[in-house]
N, C-alpha and C positions, 0 to 999 in steps of 0.2 A: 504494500500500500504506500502510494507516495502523498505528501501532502503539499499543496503547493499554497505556501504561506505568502509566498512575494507579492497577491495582489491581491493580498486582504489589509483592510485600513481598521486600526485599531480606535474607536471610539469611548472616551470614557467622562462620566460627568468630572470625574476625580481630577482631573487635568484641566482646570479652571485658570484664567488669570485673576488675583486678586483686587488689581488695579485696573481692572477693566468693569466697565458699570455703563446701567440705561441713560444718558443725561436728559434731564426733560427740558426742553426751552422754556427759559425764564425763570429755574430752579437755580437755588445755591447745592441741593444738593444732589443724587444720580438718585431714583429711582428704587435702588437696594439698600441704600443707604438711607432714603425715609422709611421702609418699610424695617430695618431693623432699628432705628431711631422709635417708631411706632410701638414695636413689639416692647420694646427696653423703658416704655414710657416715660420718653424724652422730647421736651419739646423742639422743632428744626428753630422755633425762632432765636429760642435764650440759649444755645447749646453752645460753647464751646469751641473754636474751630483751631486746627493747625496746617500748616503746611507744611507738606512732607515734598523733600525733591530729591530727585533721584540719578544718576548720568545714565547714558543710551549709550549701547557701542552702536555704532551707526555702519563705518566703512574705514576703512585703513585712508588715510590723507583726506580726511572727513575732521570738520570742528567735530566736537563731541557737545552730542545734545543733551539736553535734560527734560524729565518729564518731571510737572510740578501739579501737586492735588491738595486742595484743601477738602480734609476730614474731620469730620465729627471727633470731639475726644470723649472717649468711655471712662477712661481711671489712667489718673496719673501715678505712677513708682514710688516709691518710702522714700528708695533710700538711691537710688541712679535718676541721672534726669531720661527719660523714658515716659510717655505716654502711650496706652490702649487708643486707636484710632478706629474708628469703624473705614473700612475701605470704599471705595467706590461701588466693588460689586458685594456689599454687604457684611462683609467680611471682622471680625476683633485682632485686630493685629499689635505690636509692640513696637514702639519705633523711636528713634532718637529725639529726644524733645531740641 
């Protein structure tokens, strides 16, 4: 029995990006990010916000870019400066305050 795997595409919801989200026109926030603000009964207008930025490798003899998001904060660290951000695609993340 032979299997020929070469032209099967592996699908999985697990391989999400974090920082990918629905943006709604004329929101401050994406989409997943009111609806986990909703669940967490937080309000979008008095919440909290940070901006997280990040570099992009782009291409060899390329400026290097950055992608920049302002997230909800969940809980900020005791004892590191670190803040919980809600991500774009809905996500509790940890990230450098």
């Amino acid at each position: 029995m032979v299997n020929n795997i070469a032209g099967m595409r592996r699908v999985t919801p697990s391989n999400i990006d974090i920082w990918d989200g629905t943006k709604i026109e004329g929101e401050r926030w994406t989409r997943e990010q009111l609806a986990e603000m909703a669940r967490r009964y937080m309000d979008p207008a008095k919440v909290e916000a940070h901006t997280v930025t990040f570099k992009v490798f782009v291409a060899f003899n390329e400026p290097e870019a950055k992608r920049v998001f302002i997230c909800p904060i969940i809980q900020r660290a005791r004892r590191k400066p670190r803040v919980m951000v809600i991500t774009p695609a809905g996500f509790g993340q940890w990230v450098d305050a």
